[in-house]
N, C-alpha and C positions, 0 to 999 in steps of 0.2 A: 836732161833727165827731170828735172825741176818741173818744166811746163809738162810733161808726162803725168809726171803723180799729181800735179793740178789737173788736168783734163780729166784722171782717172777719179781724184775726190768728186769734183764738179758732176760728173756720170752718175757716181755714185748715189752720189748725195742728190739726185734729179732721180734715180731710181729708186729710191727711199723715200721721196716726198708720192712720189709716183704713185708706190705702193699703196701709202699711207691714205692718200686722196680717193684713190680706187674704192680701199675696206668703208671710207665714208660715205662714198654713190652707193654703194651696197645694201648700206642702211638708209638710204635714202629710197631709192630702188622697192626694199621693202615695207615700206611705208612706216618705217622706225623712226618720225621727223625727232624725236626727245633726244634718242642715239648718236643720230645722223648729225645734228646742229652741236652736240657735244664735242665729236666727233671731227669736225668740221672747223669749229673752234681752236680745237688742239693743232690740227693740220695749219692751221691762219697761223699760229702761235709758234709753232716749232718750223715750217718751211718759208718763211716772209720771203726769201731770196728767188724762191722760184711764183715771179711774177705772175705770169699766165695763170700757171692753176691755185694763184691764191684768191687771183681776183673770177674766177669760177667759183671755187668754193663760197664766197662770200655770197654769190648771186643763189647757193641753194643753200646757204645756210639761212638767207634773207627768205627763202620760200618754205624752208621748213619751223622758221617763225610764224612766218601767217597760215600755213597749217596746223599750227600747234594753238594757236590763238586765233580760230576762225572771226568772220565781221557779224558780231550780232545783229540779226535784223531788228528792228523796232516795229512791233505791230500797234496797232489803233483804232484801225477803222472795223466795221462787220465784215468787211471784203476780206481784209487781212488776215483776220481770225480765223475764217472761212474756209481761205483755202489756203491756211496753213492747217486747218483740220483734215481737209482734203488730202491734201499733201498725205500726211500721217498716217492718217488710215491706209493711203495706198504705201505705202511702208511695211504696216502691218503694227505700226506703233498707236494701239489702240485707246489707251488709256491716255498718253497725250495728244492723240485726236479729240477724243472728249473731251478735254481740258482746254483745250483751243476753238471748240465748236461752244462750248458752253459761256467763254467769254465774249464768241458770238451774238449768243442766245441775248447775253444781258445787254446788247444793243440793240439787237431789232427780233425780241419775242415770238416775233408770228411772224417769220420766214420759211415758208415752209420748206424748199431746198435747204435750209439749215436742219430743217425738223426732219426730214428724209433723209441725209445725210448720218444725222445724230442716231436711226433707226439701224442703220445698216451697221454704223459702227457698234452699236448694242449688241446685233446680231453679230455681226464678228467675234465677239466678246461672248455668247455663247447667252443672254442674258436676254432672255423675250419677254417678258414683262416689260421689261422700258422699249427690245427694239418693237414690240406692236405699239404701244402707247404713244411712241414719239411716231411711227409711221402712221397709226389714228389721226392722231393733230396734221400732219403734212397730206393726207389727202382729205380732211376737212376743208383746209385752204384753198387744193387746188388737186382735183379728180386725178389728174393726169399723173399723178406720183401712184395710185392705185393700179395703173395700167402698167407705169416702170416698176414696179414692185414685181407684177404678176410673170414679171421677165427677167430679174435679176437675180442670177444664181447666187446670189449672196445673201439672199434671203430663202435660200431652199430650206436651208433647218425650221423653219416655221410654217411653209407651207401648208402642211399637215397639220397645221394648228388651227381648231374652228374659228379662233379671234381673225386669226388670216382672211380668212373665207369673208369674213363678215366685214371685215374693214376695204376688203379690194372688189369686194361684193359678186366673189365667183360663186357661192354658194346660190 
C-alpha cells in the first residue's frame, strides 16, 4: 500500500508541476515574457524534482529574458543611420525615422537619397513645407529622385501642390 500512495503522490505531484508549467507556456505563448519568466521562476522554484520540465522552463524563461532585454544595436556610421531611418518609416514610426535620418544628415549633408528619403517621410507626417523643401534639395543633387517622386504614391498629398510641379518639373 505504501509504494501505492507514493506512485499516487509522485503522479500527482508530476500533474501539478504539469499544470503549473502549462499556465507558464501560456504566457509565453502570449507574448507576456514579464509574466511568463515570473511565472516560470516560481515553477523552477517550487517543481526542482521534476527534471525535465524544469530544465525546459529555464530554456524559456532564458528566452523571455532576452526578449524582455532586446540587444541594442549601436549605430555610427551614415549607412547605419540611414537605413535605420528607412527601416522606421516603413514601420510607420515617423518621427523616429526623422530622428535617425537627421543624425544621418549630420554626417554626410548632401546625400540626396537621405534628402529624398527625409521628403517622403515629411510627407508621411502630413507636413509639406519641409517634405517639398527636402525633395528640392534631393533632386538638385540628382534629377532622377524628380522622376521617383513623380511615381511615388507617398508623395500623392502634394502632387497638387504647384511647388510639386515645379520641383519634378511636370508643369
Amino acid at each position: 500500500m505504501t509504494a501505492q500512495k507514493e506512485n499516487k503522490t509522485k503522479r500527482n505531484d508530476f500533474e501539478k508541476a504539469l499544470a503549473a508549467y502549462n499556465q507558464a507556456m501560456k504566457l509565453f505563448h502570449q507574448s507576456d515574457y514579464a509574466k511568463a519568466e515570473e511565472s516560470l521562476n516560481a515553477f523552477v522554484e517550487k517543481h526542482g524534482k521534476e527534471r525535465e520540465l524544469v530544465d525546459r522552463a529555464k530554456i524559456y524563461r532564458d528566452i523571455c529574458q532576452s526578449r524582455l532585454k532586446p540587444e541594442e544595436i549601436k549605430l555610427t556610421t551614415f549607412e547605419d543611420f540611414y537605413q535605420n531611418g528607412v527601416y522606421l518609416l516603413n514601420m510607420g514610426r515617423y518621427d523616429e525615422a526623422l530622428e535617425s535620418l537627421e543624425k544621418a544628415r549630420k554626417k554626410k549633408p548632401s546625400k540626396a537619397k537621405l534628402l529624398y528619403v527625409m521628403a517622403d517621410a515629411y510627407c508621411m507626417q502630413g507636413d509639406k513645407d519641409n517634405c517639398l523643401e527636402f525633395l528640392k534639395q534631393a533632386v538638385k543633387l540628382d534629377s532622377y529622385f524628380a522622376i521617383l517622386a513623380q511615381n511615388e504614391s507617398n508623395f500623392d498629398p502634394v502632387k497638387q501642390d504647384k511647388r510639386f510641379a515645379v520641383i519634378t518639373k511636370m508643369a
